[in-house]
PQR file with spaces between the fields and no chain letter, atoms N, CA, C, O and H, PARSE charges and radii, in Angstrom:
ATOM       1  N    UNK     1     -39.882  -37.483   34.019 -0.4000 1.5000
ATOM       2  CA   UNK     1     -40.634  -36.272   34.230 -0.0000 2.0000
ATOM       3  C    UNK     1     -40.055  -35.526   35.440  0.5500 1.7000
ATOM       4  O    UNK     1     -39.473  -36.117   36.350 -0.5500 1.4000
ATOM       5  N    UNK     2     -40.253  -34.138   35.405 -0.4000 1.5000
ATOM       6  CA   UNK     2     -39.456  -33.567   36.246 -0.0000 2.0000
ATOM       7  C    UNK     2     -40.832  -32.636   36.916  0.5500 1.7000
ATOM       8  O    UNK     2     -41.836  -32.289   36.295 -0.5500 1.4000
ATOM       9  H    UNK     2     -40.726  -33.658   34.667  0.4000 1.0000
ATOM      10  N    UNK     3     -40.558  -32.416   38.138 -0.4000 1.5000
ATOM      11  CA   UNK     3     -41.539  -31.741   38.917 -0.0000 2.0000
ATOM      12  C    UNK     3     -40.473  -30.405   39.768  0.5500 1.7000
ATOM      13  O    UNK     3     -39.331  -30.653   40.155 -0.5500 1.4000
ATOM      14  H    UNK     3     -39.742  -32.698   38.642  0.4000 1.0000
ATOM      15  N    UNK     4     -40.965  -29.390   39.885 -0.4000 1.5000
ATOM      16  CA   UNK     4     -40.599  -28.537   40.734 -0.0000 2.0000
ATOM      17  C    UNK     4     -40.681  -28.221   42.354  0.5500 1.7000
ATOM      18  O    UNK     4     -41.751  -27.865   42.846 -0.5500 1.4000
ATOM      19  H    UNK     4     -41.892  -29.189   39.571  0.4000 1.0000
ATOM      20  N    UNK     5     -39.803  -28.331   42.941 -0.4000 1.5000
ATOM      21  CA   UNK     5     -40.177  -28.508   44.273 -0.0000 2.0000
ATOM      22  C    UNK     5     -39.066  -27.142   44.793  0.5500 1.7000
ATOM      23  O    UNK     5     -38.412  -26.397   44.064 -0.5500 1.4000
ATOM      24  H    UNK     5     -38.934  -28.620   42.541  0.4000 1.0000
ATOM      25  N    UNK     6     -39.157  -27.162   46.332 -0.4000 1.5000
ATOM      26  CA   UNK     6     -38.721  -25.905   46.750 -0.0000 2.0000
ATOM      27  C    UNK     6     -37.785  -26.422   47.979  0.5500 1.7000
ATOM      28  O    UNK     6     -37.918  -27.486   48.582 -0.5500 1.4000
ATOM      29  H    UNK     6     -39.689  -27.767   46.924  0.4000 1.0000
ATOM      30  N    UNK     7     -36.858  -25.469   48.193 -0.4000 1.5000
ATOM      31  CA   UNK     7     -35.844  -25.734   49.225 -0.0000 2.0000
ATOM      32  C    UNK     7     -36.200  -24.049   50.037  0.5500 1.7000
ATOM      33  O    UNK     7     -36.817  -23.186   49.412 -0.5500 1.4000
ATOM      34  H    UNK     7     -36.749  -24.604   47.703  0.4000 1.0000
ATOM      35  N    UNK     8     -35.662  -23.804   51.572 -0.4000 1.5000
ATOM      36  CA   UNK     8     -35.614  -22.452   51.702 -0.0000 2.0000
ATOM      37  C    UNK     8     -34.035  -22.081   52.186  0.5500 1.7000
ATOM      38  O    UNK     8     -33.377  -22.694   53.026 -0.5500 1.4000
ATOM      39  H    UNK     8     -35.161  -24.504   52.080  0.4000 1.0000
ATOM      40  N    UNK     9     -33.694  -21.093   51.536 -0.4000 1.5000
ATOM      41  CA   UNK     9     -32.428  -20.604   51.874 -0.0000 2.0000
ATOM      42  C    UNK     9     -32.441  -19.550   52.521  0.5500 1.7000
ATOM      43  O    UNK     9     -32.975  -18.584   51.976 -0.5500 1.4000
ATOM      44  H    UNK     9     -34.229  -20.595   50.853  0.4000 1.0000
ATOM      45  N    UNK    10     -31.944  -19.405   53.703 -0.4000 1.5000
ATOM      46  CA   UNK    10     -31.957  -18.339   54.981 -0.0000 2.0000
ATOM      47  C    UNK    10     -30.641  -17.741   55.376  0.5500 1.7000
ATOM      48  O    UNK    10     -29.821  -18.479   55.923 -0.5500 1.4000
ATOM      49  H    UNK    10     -31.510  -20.189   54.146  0.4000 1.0000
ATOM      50  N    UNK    11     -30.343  -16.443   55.151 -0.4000 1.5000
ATOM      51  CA   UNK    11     -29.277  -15.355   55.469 -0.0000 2.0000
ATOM      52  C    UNK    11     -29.460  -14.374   56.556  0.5500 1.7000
ATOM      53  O    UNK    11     -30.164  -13.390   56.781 -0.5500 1.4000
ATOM      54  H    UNK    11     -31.008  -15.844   54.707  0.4000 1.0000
ATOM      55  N    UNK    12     -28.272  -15.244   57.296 -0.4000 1.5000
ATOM      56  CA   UNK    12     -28.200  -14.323   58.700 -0.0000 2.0000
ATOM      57  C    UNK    12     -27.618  -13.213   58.342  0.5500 1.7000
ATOM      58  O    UNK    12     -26.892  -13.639   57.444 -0.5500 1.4000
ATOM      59  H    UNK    12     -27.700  -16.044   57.113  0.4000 1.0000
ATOM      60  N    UNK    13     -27.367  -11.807   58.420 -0.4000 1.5000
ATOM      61  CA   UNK    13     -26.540  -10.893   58.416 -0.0000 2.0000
ATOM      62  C    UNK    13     -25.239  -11.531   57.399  0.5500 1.7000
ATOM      63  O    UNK    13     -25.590  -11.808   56.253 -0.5500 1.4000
ATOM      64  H    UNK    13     -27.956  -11.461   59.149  0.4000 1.0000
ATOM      65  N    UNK    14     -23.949  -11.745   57.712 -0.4000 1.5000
ATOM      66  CA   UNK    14     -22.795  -11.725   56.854 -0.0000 2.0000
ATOM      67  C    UNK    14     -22.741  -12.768   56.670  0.5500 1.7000
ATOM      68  O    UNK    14     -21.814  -13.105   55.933 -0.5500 1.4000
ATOM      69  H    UNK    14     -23.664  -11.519   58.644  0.4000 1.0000
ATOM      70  N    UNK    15     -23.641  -13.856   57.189 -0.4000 1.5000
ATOM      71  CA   UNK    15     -22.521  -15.192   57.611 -0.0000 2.0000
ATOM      72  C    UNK    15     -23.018  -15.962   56.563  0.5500 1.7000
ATOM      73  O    UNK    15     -24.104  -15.582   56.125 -0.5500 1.4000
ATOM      74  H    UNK    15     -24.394  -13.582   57.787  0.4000 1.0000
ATOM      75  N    UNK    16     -22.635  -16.711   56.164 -0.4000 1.5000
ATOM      76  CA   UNK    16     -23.187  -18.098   55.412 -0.0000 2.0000
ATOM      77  C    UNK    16     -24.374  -18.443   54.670  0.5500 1.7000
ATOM      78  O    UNK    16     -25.302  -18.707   55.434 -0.5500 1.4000
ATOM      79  H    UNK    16     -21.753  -17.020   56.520  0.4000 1.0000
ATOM      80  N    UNK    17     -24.675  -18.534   53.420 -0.4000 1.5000
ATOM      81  CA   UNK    17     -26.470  -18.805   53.475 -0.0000 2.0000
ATOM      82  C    UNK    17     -26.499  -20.391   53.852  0.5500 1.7000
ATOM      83  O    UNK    17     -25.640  -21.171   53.441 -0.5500 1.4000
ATOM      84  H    UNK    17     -23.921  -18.320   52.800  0.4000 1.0000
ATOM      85  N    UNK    18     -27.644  -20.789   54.724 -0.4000 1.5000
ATOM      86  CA   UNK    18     -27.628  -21.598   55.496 -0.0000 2.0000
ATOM      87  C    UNK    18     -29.347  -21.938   54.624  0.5500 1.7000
ATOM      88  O    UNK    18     -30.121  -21.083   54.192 -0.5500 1.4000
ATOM      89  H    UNK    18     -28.341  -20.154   55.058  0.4000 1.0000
ATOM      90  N    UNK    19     -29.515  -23.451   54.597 -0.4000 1.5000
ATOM      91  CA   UNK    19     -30.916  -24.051   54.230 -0.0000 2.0000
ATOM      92  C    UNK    19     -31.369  -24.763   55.528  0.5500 1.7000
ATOM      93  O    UNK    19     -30.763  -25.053   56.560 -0.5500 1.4000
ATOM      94  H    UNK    19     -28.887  -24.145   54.948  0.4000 1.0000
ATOM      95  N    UNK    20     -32.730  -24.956   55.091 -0.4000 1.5000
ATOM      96  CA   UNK    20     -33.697  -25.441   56.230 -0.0000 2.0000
ATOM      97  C    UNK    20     -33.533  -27.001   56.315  0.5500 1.7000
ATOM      98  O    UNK    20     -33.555  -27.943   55.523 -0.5500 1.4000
ATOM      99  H    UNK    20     -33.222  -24.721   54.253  0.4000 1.0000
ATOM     100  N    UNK    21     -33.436  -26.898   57.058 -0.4000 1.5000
ATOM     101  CA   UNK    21     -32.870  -28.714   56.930 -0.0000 2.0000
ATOM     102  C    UNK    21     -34.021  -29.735   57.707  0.5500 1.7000
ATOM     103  O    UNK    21     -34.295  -30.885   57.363 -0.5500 1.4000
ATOM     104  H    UNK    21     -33.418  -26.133   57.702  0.4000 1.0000
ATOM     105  N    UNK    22     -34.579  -29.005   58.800 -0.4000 1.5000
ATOM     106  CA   UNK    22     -35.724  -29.891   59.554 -0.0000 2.0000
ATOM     107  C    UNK    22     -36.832  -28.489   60.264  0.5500 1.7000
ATOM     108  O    UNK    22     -36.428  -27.484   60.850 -0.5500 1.4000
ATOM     109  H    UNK    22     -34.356  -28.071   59.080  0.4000 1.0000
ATOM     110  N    UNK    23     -38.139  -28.830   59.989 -0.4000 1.5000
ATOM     111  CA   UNK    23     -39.047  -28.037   60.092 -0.0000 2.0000
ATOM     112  C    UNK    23     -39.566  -28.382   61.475  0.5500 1.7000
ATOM     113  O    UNK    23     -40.032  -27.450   62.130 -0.5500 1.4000
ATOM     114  H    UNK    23     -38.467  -29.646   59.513  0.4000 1.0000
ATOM     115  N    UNK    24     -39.550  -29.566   61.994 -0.4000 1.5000
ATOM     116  CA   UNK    24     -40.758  -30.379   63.028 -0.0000 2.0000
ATOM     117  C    UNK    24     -39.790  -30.126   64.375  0.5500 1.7000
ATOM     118  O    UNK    24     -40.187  -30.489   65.483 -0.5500 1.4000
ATOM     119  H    UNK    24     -39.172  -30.323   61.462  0.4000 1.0000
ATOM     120  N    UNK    25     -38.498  -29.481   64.194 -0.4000 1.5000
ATOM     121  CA   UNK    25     -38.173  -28.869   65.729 -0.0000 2.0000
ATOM     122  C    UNK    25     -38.592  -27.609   65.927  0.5500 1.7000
ATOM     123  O    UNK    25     -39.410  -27.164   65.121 -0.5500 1.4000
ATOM     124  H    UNK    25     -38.175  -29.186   63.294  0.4000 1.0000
ATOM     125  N    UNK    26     -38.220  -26.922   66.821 -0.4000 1.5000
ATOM     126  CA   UNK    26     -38.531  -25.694   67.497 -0.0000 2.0000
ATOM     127  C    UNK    26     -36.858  -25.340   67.726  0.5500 1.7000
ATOM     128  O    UNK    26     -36.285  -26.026   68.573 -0.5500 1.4000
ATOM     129  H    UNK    26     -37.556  -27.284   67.476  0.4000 1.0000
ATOM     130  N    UNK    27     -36.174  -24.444   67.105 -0.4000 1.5000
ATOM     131  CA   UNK    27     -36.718  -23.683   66.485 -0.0000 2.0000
ATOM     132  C    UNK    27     -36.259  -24.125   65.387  0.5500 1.7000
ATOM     133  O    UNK    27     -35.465  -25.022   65.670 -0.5500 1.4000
ATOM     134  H    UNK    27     -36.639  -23.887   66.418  0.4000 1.0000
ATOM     135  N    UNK    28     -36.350  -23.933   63.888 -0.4000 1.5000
ATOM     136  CA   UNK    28     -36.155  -24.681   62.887 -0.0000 2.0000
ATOM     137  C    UNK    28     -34.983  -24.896   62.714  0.5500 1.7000
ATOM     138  O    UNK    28     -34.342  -23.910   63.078 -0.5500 1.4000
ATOM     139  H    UNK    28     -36.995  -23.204   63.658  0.4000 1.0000
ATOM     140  N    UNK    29     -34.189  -25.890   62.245 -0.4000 1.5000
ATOM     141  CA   UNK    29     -33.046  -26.568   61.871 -0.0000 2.0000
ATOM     142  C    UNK    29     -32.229  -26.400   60.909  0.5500 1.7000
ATOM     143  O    UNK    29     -32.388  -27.334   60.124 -0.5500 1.4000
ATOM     144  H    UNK    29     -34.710  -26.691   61.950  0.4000 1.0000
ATOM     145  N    UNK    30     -31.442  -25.706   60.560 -0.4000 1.5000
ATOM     146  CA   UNK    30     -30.628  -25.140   59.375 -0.0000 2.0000
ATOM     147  C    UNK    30     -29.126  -26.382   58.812  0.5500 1.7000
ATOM     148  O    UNK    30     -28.711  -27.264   59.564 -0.5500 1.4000
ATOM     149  H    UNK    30     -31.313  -24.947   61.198  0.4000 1.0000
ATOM     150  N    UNK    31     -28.657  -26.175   57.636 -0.4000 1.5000
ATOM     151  CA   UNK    31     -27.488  -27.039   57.024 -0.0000 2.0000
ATOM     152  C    UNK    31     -27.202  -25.968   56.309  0.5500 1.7000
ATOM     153  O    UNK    31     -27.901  -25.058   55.863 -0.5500 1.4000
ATOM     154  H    UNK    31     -28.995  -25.459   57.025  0.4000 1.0000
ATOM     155  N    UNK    32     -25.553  -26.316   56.243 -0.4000 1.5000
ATOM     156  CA   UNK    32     -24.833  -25.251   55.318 -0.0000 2.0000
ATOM     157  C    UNK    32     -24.979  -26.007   53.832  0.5500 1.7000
ATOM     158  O    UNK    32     -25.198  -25.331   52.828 -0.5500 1.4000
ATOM     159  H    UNK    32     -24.985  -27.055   56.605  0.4000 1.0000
ATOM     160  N    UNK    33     -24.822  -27.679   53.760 -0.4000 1.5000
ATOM     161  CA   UNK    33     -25.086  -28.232   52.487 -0.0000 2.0000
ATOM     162  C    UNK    33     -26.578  -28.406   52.186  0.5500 1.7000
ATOM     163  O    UNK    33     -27.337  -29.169   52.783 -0.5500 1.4000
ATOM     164  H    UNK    33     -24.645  -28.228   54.577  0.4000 1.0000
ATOM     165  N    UNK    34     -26.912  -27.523   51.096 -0.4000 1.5000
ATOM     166  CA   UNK    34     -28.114  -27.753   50.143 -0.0000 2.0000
ATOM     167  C    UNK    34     -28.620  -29.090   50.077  0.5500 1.7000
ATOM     168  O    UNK    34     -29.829  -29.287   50.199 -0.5500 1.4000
ATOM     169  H    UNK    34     -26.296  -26.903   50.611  0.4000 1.0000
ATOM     170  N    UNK    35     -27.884  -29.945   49.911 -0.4000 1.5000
ATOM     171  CA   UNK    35     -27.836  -31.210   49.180 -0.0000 2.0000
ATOM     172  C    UNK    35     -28.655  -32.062   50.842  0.5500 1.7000
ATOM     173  O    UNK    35     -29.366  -33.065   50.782 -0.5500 1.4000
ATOM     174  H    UNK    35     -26.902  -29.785   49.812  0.4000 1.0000
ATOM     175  N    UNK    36     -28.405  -31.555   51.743 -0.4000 1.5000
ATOM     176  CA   UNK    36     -29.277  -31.750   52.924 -0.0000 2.0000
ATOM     177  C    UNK    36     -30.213  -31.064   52.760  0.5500 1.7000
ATOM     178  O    UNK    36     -31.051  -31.922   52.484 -0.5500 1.4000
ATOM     179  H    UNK    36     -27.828  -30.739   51.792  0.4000 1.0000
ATOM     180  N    UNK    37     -30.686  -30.202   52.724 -0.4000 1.5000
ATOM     181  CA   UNK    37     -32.170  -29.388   52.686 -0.0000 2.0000
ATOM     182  C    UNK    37     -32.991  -30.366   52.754  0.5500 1.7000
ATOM     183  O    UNK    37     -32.757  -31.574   52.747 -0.5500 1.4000
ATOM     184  H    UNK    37     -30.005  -29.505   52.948  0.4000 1.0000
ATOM     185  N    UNK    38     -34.029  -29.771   52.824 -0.4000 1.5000
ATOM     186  CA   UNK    38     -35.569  -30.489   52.845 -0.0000 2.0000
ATOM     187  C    UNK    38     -36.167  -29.802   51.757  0.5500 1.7000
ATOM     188  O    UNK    38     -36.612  -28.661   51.634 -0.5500 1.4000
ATOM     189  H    UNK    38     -34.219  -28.789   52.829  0.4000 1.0000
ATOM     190  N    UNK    39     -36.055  -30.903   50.900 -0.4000 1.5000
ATOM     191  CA   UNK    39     -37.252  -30.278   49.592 -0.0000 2.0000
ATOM     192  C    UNK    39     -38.650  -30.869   49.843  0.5500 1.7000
ATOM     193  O    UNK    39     -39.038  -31.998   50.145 -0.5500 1.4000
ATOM     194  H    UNK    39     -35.693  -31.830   51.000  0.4000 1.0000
ATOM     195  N    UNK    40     -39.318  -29.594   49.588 -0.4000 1.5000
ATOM     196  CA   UNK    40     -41.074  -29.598   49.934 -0.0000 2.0000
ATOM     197  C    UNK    40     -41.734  -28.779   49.363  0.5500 1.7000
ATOM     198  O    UNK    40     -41.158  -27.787   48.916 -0.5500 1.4000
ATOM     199  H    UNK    40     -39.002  -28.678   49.343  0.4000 1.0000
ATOM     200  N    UNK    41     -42.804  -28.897   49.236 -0.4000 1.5000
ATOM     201  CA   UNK    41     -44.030  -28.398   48.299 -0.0000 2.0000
ATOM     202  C    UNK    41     -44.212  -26.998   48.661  0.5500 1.7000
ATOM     203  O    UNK    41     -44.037  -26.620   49.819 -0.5500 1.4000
ATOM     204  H    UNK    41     -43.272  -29.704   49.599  0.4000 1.0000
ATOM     205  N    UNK    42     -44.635  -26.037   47.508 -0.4000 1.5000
ATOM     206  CA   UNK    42     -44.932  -24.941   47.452 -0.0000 2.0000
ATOM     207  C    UNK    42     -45.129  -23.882   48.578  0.5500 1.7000
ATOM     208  O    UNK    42     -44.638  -22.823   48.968 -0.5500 1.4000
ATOM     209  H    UNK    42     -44.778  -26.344   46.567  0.4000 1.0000
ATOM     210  N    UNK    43     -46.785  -25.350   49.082 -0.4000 1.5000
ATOM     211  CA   UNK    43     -47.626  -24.338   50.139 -0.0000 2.0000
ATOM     212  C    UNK    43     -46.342  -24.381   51.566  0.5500 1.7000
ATOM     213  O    UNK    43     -45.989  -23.384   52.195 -0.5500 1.4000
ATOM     214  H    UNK    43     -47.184  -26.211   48.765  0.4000 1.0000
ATOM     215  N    UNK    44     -45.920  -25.575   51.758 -0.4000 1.5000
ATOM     216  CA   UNK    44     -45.352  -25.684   52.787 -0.0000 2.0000
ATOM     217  C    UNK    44     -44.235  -24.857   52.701  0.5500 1.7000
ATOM     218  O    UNK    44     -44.003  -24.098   53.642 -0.5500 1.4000
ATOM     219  H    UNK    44     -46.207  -26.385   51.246  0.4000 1.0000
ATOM     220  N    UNK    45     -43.512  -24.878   51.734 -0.4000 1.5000
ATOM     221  CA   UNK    45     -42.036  -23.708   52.210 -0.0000 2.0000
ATOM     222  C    UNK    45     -42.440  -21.805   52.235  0.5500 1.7000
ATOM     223  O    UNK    45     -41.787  -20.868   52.694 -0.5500 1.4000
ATOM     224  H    UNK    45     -43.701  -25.494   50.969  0.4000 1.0000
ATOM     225  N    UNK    46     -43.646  -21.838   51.599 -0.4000 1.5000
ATOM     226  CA   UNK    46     -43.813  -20.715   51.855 -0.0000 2.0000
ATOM     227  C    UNK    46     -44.246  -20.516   53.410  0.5500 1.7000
ATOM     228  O    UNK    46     -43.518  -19.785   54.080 -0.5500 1.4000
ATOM     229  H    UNK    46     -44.177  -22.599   51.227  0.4000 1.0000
ATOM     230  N    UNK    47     -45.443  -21.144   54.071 -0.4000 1.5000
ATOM     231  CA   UNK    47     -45.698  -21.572   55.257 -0.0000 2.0000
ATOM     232  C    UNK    47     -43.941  -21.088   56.451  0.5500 1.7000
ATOM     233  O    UNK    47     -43.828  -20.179   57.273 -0.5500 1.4000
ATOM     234  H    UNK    47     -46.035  -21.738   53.526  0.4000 1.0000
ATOM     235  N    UNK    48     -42.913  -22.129   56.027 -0.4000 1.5000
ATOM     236  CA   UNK    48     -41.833  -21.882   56.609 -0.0000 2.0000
ATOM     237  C    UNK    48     -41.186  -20.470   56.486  0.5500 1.7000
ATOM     238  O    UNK    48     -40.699  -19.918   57.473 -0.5500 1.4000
ATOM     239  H    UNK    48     -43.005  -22.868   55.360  0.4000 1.0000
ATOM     240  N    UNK    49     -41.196  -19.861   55.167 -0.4000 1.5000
ATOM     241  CA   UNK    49     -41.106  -18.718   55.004 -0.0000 2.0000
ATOM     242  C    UNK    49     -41.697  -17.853   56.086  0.5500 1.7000
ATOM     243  O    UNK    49     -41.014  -17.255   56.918 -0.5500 1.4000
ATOM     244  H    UNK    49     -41.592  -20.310   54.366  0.4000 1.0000
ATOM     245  N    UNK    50     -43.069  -17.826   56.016 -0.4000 1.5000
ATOM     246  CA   UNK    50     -43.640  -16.884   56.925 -0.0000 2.0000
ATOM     247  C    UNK    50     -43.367  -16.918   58.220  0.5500 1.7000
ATOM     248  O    UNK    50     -43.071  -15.939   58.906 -0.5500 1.4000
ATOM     249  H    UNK    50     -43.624  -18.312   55.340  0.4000 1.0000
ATOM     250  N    UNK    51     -43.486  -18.373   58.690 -0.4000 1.5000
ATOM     251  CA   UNK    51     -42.714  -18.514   59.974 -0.0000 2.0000
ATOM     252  C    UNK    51     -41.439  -17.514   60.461  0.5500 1.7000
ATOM     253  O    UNK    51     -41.396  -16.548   61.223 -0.5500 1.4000
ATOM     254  H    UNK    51     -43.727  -19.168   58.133  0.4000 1.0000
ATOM     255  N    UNK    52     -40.448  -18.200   59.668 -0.4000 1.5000
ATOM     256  CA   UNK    52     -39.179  -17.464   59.774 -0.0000 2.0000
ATOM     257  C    UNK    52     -39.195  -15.895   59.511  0.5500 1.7000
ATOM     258  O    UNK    52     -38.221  -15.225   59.853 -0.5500 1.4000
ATOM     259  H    UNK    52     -40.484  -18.985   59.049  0.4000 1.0000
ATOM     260  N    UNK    53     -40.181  -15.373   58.969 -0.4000 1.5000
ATOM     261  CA   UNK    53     -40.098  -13.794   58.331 -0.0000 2.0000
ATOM     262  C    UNK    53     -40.505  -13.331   60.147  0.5500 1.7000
ATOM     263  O    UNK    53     -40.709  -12.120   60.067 -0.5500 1.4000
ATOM     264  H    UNK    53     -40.972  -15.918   58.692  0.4000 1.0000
ATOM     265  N    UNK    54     -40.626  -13.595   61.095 -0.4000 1.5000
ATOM     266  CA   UNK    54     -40.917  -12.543   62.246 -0.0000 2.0000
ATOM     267  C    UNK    54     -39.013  -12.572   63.094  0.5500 1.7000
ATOM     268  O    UNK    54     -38.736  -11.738   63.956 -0.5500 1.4000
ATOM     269  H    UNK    54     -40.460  -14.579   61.159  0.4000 1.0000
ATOM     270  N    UNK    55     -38.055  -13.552   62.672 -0.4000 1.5000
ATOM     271  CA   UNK    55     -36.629  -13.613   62.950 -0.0000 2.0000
ATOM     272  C    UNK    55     -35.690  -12.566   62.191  0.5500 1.7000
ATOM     273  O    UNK    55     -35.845  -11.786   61.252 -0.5500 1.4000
ATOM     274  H    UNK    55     -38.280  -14.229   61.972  0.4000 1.0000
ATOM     275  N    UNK    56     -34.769  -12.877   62.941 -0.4000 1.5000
ATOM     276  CA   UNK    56     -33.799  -11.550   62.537 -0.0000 2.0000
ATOM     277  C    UNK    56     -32.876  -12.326   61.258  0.5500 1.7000
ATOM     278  O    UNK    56     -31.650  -12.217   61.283 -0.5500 1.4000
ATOM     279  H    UNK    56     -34.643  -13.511   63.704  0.4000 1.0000
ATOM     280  N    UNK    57     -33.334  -12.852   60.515 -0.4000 1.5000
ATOM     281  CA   UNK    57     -32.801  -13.739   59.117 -0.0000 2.0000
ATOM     282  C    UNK    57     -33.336  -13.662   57.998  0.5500 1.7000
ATOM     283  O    UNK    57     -34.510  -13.929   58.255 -0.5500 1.4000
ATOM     284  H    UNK    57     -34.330  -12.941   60.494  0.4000 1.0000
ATOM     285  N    UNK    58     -33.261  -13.459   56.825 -0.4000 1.5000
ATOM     286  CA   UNK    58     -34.270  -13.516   55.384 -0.0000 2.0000
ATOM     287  C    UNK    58     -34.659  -14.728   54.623  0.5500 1.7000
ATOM     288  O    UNK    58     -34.056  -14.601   53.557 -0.5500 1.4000
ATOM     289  H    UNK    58     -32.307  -13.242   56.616  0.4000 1.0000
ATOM     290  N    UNK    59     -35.023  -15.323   54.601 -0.4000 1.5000
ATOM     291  CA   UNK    59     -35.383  -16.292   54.095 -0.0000 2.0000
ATOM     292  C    UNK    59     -35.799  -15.736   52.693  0.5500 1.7000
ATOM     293  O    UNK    59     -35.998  -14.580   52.321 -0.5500 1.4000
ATOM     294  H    UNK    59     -35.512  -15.427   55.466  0.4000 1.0000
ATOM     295  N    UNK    60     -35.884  -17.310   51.829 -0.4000 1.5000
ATOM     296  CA   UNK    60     -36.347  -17.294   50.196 -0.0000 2.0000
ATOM     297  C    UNK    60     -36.373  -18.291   50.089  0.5500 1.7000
ATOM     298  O    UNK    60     -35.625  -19.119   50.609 -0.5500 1.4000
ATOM     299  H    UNK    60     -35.722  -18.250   52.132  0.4000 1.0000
ATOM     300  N    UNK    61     -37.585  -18.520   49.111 -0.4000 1.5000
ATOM     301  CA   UNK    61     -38.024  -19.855   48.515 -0.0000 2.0000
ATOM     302  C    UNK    61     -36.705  -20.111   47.116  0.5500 1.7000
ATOM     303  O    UNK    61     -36.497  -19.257   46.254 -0.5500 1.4000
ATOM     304  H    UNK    61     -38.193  -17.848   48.689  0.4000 1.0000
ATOM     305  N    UNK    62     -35.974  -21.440   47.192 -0.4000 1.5000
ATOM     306  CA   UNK    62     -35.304  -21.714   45.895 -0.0000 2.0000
ATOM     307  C    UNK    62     -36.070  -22.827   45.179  0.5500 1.7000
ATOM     308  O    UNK    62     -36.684  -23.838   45.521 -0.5500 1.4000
ATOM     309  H    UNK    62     -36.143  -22.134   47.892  0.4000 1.0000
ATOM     310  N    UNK    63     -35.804  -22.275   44.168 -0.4000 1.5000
ATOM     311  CA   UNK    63     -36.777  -23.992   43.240 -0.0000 2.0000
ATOM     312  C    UNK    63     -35.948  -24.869   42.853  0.5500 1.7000
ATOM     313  O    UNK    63     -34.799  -24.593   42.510 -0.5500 1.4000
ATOM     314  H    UNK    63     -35.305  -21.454   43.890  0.4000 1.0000
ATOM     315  N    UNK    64     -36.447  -26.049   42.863 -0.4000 1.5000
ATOM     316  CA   UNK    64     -35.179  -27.105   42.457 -0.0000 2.0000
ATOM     317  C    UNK    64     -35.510  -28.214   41.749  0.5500 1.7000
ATOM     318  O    UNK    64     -36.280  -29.028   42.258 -0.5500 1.4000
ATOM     319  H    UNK    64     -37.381  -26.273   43.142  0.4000 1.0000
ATOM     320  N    UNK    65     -35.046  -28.396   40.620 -0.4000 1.5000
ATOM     321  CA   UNK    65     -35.881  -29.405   39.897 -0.0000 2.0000
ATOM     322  C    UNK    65     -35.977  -31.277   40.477  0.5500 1.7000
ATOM     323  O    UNK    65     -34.849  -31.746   40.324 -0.5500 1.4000
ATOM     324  H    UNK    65     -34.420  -27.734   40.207  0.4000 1.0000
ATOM     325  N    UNK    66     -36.407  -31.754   40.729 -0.4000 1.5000
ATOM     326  CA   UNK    66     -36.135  -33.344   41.240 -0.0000 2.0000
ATOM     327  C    UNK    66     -37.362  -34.129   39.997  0.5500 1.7000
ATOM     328  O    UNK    66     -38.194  -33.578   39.276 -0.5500 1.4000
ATOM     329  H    UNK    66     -37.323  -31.373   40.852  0.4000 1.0000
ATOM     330  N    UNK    67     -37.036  -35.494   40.149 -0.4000 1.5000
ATOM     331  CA   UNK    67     -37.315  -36.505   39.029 -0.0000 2.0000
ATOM     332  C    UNK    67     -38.074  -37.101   39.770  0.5500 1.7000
ATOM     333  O    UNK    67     -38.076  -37.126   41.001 -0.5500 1.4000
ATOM     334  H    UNK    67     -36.360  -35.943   40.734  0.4000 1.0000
ATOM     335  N    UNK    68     -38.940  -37.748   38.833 -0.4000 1.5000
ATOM     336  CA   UNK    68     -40.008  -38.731   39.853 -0.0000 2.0000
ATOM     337  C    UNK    68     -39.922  -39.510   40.004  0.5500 1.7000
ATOM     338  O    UNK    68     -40.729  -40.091   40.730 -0.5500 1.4000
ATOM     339  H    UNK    68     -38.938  -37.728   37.833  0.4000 1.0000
């Protein structure tokens, strides 16, 4: 069975899209490999979303399928 879960992918200006890799520092923790991300639930990456939406970066929720 497959469940949907979420990664966030964040674009500075030109450079790189960069994912969220650790939430529980200050200020949040970015990876250029996906495959590092932090996959997490709905409420929470949106949560991170909003966080990050007052920075000079865009963030977006990606969905990603994982197995149980």
């Amino acid at each position: 069975m497959k469940n949907t879960k979420f990664v966030v992918k964040v674009v500075r200006g030109t450079r790189a899209a960069e994912y969220v890799r650790r939430i529980d520092a200050s200020p949040v923790q970015t990876t250029l490999k996906r495959n590092l991300a932090l996959v997490m639930g709905k409420l929470t990456a949106e949560d991170v979303v909003n966080s990050l939406g007052n920075s000079r970066c865009i963030p977006e929720l990606v969905p990603v399928q994982v197995s149980d």
